[in-house]
DSSP file (Angstrom, degrees, kcal/mol; ACC not computed):
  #  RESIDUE AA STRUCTURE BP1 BP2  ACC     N-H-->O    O-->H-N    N-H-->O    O-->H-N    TCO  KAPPA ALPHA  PHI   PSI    X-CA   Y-CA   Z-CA
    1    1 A X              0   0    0      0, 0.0     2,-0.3     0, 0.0     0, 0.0   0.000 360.0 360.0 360.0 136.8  102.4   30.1  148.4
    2    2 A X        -     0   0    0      3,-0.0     2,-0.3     0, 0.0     3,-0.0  -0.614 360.0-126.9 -94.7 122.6  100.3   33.5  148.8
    3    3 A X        -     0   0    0     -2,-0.3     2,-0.2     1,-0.1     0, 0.0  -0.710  29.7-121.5 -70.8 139.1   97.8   33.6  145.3
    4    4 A X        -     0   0    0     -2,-0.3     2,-0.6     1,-0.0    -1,-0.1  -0.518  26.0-131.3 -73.4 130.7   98.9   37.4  143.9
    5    5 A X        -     0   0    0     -2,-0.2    -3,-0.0    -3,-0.0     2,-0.0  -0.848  24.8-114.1 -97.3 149.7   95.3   39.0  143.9
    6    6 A X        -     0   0    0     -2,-0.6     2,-0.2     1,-0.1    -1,-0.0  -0.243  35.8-106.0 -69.3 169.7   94.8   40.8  140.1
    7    7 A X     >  -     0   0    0      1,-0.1     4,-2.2     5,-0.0     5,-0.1  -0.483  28.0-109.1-105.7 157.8   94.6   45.1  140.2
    8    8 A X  H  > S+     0   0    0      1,-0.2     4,-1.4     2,-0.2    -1,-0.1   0.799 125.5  62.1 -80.2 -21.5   91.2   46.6  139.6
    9    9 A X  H  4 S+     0   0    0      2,-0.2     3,-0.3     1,-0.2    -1,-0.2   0.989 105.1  43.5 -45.7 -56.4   93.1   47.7  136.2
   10   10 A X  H  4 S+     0   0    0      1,-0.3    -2,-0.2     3,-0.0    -1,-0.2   0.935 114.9  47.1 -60.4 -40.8   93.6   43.9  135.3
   11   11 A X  H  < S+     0   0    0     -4,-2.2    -1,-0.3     2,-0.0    -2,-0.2   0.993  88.2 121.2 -70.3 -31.3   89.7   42.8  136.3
   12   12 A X     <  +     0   0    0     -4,-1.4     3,-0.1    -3,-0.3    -3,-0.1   0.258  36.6 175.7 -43.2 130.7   88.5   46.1  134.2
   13   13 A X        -     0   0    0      1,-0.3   102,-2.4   101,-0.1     2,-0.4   0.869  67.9  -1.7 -93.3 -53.1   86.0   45.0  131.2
   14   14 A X  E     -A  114   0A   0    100,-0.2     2,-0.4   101,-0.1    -1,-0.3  -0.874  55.4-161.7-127.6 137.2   85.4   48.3  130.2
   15   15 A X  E     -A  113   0A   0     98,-3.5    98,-1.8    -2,-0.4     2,-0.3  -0.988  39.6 -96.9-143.2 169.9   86.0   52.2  130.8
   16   16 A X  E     +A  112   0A   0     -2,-0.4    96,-0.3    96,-0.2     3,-0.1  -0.485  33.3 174.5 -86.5 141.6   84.2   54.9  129.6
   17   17 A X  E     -     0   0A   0     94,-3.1     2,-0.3     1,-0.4    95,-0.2   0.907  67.9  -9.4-123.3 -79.6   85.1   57.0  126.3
   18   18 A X  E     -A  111   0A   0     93,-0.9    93,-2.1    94,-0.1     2,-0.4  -0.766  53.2-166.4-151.8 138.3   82.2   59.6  125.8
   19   19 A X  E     +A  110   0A   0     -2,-0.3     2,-0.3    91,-0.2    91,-0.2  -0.964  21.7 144.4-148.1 159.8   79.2   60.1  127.1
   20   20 A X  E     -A  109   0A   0     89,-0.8    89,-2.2    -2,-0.4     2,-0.7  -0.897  47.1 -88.4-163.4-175.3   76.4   62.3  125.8
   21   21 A X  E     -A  108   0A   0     -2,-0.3    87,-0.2    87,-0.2    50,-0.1  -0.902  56.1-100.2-146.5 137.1   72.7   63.2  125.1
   22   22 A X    >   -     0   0    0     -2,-0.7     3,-0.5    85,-0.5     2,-0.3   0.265  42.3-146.4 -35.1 127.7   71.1   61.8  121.6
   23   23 A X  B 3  S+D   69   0B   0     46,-3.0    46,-4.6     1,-0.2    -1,-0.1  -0.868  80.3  22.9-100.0 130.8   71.2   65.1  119.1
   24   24 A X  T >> S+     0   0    0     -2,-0.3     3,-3.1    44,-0.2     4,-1.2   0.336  79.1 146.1 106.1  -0.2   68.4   65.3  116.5
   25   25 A X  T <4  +     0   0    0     -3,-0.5     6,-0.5     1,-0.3     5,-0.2   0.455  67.2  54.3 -64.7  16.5   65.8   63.0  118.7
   26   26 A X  T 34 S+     0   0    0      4,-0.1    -1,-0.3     3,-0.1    42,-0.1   0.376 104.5  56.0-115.7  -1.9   62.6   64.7  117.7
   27   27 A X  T <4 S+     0   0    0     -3,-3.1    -2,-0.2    40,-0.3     2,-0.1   0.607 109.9  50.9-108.4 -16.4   63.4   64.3  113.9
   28   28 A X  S >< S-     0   0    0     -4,-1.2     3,-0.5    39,-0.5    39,-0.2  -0.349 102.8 -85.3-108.0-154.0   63.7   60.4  114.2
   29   29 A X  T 3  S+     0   0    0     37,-1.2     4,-0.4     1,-0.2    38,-0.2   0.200  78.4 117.5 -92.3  15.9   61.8   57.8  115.6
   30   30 A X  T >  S+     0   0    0     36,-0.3     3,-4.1     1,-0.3    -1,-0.2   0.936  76.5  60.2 -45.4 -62.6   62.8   57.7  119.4
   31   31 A X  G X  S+     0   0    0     -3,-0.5     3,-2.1    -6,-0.5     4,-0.4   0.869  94.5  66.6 -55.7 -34.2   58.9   58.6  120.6
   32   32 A X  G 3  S+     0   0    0      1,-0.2    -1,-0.3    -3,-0.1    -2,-0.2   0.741 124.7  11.1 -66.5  -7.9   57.8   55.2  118.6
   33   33 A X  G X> S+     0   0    0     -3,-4.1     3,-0.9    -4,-0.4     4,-0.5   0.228  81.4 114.9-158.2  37.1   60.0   53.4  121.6
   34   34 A X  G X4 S+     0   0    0     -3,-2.1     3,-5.1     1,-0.2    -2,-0.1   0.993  79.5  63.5 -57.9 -57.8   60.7   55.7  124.0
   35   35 A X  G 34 S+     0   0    0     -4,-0.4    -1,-0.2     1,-0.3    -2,-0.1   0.596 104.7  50.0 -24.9 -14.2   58.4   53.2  126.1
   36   36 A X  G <4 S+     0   0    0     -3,-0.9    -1,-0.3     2,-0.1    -2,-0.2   0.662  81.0 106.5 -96.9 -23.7   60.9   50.6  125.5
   37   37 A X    <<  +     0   0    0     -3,-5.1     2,-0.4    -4,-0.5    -3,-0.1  -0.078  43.9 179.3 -93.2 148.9   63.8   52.2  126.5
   38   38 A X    >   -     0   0    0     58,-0.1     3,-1.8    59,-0.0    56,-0.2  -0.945  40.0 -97.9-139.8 160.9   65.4   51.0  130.0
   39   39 A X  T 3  S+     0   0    0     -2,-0.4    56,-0.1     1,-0.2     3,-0.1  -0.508 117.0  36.7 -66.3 144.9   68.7   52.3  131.6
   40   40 A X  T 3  S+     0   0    0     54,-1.0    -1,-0.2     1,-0.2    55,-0.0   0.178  84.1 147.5 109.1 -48.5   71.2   50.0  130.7
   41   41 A X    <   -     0   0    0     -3,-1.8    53,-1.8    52,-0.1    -1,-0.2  -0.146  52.8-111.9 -58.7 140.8   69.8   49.2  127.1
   42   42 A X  B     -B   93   0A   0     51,-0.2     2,-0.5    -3,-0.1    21,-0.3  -0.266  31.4-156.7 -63.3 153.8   72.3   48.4  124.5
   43   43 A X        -     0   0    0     49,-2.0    49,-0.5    19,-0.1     2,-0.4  -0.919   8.1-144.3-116.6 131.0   72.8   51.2  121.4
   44   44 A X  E     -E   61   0B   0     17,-2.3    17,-3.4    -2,-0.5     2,-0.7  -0.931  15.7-145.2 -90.3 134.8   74.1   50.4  118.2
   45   45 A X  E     -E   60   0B   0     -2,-0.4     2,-0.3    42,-0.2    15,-0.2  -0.899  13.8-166.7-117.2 124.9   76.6   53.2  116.4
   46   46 A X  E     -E   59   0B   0     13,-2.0    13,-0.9    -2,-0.7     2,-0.6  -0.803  21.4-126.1 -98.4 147.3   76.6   53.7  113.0
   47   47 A X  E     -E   58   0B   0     -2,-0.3     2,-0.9    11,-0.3    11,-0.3  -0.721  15.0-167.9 -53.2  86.7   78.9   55.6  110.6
   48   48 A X    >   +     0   0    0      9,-7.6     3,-2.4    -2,-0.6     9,-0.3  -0.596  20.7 161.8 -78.5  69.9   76.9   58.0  108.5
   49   49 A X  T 3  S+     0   0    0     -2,-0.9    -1,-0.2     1,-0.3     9,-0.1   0.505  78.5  55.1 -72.5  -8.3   80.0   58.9  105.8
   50   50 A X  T 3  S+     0   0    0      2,-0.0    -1,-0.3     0, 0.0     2,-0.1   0.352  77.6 129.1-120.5  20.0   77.3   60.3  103.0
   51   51 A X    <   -     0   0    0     -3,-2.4     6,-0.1     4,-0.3     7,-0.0  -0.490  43.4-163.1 -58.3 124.7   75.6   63.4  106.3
   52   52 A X  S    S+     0   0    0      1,-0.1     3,-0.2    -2,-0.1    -1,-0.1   0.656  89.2  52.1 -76.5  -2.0   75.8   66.7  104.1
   53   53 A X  S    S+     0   0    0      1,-0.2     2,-0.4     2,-0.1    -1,-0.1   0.914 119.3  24.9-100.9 -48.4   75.5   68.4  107.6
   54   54 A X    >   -     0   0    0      1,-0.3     3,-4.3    -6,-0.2    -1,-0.2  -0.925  55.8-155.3-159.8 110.7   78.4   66.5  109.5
   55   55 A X  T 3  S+     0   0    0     -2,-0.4     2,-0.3     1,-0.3    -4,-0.3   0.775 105.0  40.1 -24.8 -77.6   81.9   64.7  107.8
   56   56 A X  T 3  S+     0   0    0     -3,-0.1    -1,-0.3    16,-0.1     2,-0.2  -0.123  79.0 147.4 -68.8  -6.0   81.5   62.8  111.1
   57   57 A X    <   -     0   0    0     -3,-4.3    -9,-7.6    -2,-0.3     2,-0.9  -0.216  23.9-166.4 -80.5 137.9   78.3   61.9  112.0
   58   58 A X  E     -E   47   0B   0    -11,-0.3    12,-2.7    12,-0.3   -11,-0.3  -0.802  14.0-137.4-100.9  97.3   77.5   59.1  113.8
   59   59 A X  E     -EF  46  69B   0    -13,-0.9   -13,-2.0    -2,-0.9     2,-0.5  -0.196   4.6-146.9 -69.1 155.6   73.9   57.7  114.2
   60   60 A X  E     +EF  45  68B   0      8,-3.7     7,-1.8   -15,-0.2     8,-1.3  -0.946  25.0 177.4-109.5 111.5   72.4   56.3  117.4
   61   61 A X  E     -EF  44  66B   0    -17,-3.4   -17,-2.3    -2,-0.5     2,-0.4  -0.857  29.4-147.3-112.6 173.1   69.5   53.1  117.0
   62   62 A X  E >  S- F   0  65B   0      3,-1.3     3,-1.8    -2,-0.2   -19,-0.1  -0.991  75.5 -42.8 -79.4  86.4   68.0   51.4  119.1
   63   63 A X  T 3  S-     0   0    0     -2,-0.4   -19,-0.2   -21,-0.3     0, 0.0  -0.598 129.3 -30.2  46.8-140.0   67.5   47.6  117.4
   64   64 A X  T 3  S+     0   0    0     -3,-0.1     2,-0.6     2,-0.1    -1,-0.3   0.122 120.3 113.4 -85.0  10.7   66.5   48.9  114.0
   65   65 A X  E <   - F   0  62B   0     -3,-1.8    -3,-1.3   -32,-0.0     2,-0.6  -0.906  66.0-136.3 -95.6 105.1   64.8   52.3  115.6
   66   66 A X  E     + F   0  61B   0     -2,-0.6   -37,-1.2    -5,-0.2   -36,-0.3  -0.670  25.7 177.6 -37.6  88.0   66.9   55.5  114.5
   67   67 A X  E     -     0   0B   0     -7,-1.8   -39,-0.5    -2,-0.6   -40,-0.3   0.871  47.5-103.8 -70.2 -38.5   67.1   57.5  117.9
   68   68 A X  E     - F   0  60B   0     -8,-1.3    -8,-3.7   -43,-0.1     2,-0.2  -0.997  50.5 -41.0 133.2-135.7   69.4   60.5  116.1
   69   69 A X  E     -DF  23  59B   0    -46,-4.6   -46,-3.0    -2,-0.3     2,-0.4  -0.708  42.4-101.5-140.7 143.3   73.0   61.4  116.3
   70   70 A X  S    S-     0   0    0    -12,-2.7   -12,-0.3    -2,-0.2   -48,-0.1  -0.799  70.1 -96.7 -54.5 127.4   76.6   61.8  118.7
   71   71 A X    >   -     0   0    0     -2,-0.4     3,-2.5     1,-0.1     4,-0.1  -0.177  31.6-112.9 -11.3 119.2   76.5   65.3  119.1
   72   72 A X  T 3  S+     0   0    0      1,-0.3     4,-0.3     2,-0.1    -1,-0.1   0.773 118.2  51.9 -67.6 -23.3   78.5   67.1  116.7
   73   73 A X  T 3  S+     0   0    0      2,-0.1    -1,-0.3     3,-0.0     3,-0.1   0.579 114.6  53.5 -60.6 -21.4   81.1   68.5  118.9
   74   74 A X  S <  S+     0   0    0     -3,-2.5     2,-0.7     1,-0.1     3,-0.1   0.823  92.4  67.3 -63.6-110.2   81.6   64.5  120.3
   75   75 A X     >  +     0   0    0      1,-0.2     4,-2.1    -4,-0.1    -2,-0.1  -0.589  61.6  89.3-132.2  13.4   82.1   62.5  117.5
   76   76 A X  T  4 S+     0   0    0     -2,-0.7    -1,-0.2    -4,-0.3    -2,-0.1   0.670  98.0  42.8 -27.9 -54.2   85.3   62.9  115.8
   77   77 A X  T >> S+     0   0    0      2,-0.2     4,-1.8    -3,-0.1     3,-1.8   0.913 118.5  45.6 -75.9 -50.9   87.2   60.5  117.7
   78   78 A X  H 3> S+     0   0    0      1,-0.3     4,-1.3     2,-0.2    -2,-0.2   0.894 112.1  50.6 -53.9 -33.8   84.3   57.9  117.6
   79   79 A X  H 3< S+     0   0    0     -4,-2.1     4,-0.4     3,-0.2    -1,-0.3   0.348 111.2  49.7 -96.6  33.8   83.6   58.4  113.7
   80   80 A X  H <> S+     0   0    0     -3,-1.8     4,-1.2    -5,-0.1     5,-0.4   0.639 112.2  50.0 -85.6 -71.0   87.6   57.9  112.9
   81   81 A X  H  <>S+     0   0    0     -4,-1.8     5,-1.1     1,-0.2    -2,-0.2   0.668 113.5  41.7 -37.4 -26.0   87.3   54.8  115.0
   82   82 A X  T ><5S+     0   0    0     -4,-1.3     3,-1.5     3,-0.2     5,-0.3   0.846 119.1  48.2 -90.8 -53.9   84.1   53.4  113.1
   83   83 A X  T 345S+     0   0    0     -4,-0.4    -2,-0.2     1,-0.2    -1,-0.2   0.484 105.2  56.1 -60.6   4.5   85.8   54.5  109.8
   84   84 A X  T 3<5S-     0   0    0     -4,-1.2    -1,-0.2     0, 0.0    -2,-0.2   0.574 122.2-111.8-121.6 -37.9   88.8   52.8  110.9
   85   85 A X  T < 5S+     0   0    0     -3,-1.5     3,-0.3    -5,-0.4    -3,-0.2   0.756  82.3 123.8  84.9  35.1   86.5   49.2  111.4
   86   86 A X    > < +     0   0    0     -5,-1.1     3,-1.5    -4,-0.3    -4,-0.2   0.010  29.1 117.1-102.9  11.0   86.9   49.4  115.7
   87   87 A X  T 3   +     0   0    0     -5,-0.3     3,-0.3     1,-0.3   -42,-0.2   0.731  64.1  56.5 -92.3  13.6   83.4   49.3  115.9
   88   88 A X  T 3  S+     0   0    0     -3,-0.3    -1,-0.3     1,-0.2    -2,-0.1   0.478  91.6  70.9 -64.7 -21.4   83.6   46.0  117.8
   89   89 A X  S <  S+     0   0    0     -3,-1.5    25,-0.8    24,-0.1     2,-0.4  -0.003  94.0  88.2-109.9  20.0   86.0   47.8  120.7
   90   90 A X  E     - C   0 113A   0     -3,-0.3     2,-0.5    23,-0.2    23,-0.2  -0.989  51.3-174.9-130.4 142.6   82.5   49.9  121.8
   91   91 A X  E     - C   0 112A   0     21,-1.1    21,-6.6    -2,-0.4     2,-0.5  -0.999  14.7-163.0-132.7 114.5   79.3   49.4  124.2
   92   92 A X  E     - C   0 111A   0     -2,-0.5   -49,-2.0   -49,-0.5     2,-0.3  -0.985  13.9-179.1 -94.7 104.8   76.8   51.9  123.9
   93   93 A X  E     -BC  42 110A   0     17,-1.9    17,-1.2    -2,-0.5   -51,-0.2  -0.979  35.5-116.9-113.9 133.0   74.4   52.1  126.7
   94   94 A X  E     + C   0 109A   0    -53,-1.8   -54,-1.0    -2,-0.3    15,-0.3   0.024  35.4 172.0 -20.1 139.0   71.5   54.0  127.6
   95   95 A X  E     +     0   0A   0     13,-1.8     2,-0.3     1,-0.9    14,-0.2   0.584  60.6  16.8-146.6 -19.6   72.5   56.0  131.1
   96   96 A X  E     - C   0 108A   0     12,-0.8    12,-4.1   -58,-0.1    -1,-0.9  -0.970  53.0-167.8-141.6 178.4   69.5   58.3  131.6
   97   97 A X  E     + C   0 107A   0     -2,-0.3    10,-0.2    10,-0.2     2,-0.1  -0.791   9.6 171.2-151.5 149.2   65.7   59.0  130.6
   98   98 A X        +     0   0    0      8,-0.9     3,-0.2    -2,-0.3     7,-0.1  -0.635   9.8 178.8-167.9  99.8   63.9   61.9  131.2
   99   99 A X  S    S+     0   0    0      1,-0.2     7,-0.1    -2,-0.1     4,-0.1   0.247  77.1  64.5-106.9  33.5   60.8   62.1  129.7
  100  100 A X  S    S+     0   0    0      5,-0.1    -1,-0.2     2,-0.1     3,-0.1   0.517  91.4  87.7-102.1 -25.8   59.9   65.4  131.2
  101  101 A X  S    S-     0   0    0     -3,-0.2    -3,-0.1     4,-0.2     4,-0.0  -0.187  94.0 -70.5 -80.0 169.1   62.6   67.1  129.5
  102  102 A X    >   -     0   0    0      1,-0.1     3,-1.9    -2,-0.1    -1,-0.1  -0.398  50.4-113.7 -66.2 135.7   63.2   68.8  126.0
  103  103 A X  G >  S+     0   0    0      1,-0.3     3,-0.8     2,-0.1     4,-0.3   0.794 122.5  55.1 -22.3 -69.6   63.2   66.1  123.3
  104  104 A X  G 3  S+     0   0    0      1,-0.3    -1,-0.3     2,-0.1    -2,-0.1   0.626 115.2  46.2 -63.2 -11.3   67.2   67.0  122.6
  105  105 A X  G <  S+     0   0    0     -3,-1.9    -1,-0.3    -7,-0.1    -4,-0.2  -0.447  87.8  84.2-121.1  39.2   67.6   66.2  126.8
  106  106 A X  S <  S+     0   0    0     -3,-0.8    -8,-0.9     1,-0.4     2,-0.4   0.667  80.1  57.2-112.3 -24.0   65.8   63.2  127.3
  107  107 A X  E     - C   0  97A   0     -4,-0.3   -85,-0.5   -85,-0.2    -1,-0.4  -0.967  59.6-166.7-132.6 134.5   68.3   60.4  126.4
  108  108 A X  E     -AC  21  96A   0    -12,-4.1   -13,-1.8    -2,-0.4   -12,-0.8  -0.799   9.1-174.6-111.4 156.4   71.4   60.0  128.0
  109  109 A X  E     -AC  20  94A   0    -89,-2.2   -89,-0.8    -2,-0.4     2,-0.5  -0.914  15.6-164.5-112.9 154.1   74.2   57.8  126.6
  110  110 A X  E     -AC  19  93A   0    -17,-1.2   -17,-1.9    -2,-0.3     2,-0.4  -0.995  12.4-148.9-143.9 160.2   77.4   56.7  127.6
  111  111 A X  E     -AC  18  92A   0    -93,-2.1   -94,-3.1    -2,-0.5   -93,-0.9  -0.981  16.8-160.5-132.8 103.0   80.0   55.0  125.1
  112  112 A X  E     -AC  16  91A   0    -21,-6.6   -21,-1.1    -2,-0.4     2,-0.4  -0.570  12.8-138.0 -89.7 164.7   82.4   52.2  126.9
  113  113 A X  E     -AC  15  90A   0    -98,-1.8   -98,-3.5   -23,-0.2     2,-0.8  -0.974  31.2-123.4-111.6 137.6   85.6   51.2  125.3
  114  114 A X  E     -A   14   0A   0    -25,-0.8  -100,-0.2    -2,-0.4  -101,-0.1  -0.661  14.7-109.9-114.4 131.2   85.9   47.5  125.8
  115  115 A X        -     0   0    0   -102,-2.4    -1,-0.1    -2,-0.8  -101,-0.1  -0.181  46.3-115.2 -63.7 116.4   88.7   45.7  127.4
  116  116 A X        -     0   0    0      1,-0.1     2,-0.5     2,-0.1    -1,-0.1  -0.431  36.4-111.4 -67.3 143.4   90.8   43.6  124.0
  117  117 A X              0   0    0      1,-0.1    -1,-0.1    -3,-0.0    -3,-0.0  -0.831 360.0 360.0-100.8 132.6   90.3   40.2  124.6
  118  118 A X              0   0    0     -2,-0.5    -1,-0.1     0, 0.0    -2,-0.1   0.365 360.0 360.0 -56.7 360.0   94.1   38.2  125.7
Protein backbone atom coordinates (compact mmCIF):
# COMPACT_ATOMS: atom_id res chain seq x y z
CA UNK A 1 0.00 0.00 0.00
CA UNK A 2 1.35 3.50 -1.48
CA UNK A 3 1.91 5.93 1.97
CA UNK A 4 -0.39 9.26 0.72
CA UNK A 5 2.52 11.99 0.94
CA UNK A 6 0.78 15.22 3.12
CA UNK A 7 0.33 18.78 0.77
CA UNK A 8 2.76 21.61 1.49
CA UNK A 9 -0.67 23.12 2.96
CA UNK A 10 -0.92 20.25 5.57
CA UNK A 11 3.14 20.39 6.61
CA UNK A 12 2.58 24.47 6.85
CA UNK A 13 3.50 25.76 10.59
CA UNK A 14 3.00 29.14 9.71
CA UNK A 15 2.12 31.86 7.04
CA UNK A 16 2.68 35.30 7.05
CA UNK A 17 -0.03 38.04 8.15
CA UNK A 18 1.81 41.46 8.10
CA UNK A 19 4.88 42.49 7.78
CA UNK A 20 6.32 45.94 8.48
CA UNK A 21 9.11 48.40 9.69
CA UNK A 22 9.04 49.30 13.67
CA UNK A 23 7.20 53.04 13.85
CA UNK A 24 8.42 55.40 16.60
CA UNK A 25 12.07 53.58 17.00
CA UNK A 26 14.14 56.66 17.83
CA UNK A 27 11.72 57.58 20.82
CA UNK A 28 12.22 54.10 22.50
CA UNK A 29 14.93 52.14 23.42
CA UNK A 30 15.93 50.13 20.27
CA UNK A 31 19.71 51.89 20.07
CA UNK A 32 20.29 50.28 23.78
CA UNK A 33 20.11 46.75 21.76
CA UNK A 34 20.23 47.27 18.38
CA UNK A 35 23.65 45.31 18.86
CA UNK A 36 21.66 42.47 19.94
CA UNK A 37 19.34 42.24 17.42
CA UNK A 38 19.78 39.13 14.76
CA UNK A 39 17.50 38.32 11.77
CA UNK A 40 15.30 35.77 12.95
CA UNK A 41 14.91 37.17 16.64
CA UNK A 42 11.61 36.60 18.32
CA UNK A 43 9.26 40.01 19.04
CA UNK A 44 6.78 40.13 21.55
CA UNK A 45 3.34 42.33 20.67
CA UNK A 46 1.67 44.09 23.01
CA UNK A 47 -1.81 45.77 23.13
CA UNK A 48 -1.45 49.41 24.11
CA UNK A 49 -5.57 50.06 24.81
CA UNK A 50 -4.75 53.44 27.01
CA UNK A 51 -2.30 55.24 23.36
CA UNK A 52 -4.09 58.84 23.19
CA UNK A 53 -2.45 58.87 19.68
CA UNK A 54 -3.73 55.41 18.25
CA UNK A 55 -7.26 53.30 19.45
CA UNK A 56 -5.04 50.51 18.07
CA UNK A 57 -1.67 50.63 18.81
CA UNK A 58 0.25 47.86 19.23
CA UNK A 59 3.81 47.96 20.78
CA UNK A 60 6.90 46.01 19.50
CA UNK A 61 9.76 44.68 22.50
CA UNK A 62 12.38 43.00 22.24
CA UNK A 63 12.68 40.78 25.74
CA UNK A 64 11.67 43.65 28.06
CA UNK A 65 13.28 46.45 25.50
CA UNK A 66 10.46 48.73 23.94
CA UNK A 67 11.54 48.90 20.21
CA UNK A 68 8.17 51.21 19.15
CA UNK A 69 5.02 50.48 17.44
CA UNK A 70 2.93 48.43 14.19
CA UNK A 71 2.58 51.19 12.05
CA UNK A 72 -0.58 52.82 12.29
CA UNK A 73 -2.03 52.07 8.96
CA UNK A 74 -1.04 48.00 9.93
CA UNK A 75 -2.47 47.30 13.02
CA UNK A 76 -6.17 47.21 13.14
CA UNK A 77 -6.51 43.67 12.34
CA UNK A 78 -3.59 42.71 14.72
CA UNK A 79 -4.89 45.01 17.69
CA UNK A 80 -8.65 43.34 17.36
CA UNK A 81 -6.90 40.01 17.46
CA UNK A 82 -4.73 40.94 20.75
CA UNK A 83 -7.96 42.58 22.20
CA UNK A 84 -9.74 39.52 21.25
CA UNK A 85 -6.93 37.21 23.62
CA UNK A 86 -5.31 35.47 19.98
CA UNK A 87 -2.18 36.66 20.98
CA UNK A 88 -0.87 33.08 21.20
CA UNK A 89 -1.92 32.42 17.21
CA UNK A 90 1.33 35.03 16.39
CA UNK A 91 5.32 34.85 15.79
CA UNK A 92 6.86 37.98 15.46
CA UNK A 93 10.27 37.93 13.94
CA UNK A 94 12.88 40.24 13.09
CA UNK A 95 13.32 40.07 9.01
CA UNK A 96 15.76 42.95 8.24
CA UNK A 97 18.43 45.43 9.91
CA UNK A 98 19.83 48.26 8.42
CA UNK A 99 21.69 50.26 10.48
CA UNK A 100 22.62 52.71 7.81
CA UNK A 101 19.23 53.70 7.41
CA UNK A 102 16.78 56.34 9.03
CA UNK A 103 15.95 55.26 12.55
CA UNK A 104 12.00 54.68 11.28
CA UNK A 105 13.76 52.19 8.39
CA UNK A 106 16.10 50.18 10.21
CA UNK A 107 13.97 47.27 11.59
CA UNK A 108 12.07 45.12 9.58
CA UNK A 109 9.46 42.78 10.94
CA UNK A 110 7.30 40.19 9.80
CA UNK A 111 4.20 38.80 11.82
CA UNK A 112 3.39 34.87 11.15
CA UNK A 113 0.04 33.39 11.92
CA UNK A 114 0.63 30.11 13.47
CA UNK A 115 -0.69 26.83 12.29
CA UNK A 116 -3.76 25.69 15.46
CA UNK A 117 -2.49 22.87 16.91
CA UNK A 118 -4.90 19.33 15.96
Amino acid sequence: MEKKMKSLRQMETKRHFLSFNIAGFSYHDGCEVFDQLKIGSPLRLIRDEDNRHDPNAVAVFFGDTWLGFVPRQKNSDLALFLDMGYEDLFAARIQQLDPQAHPEQQVGVVVFLKKAKA
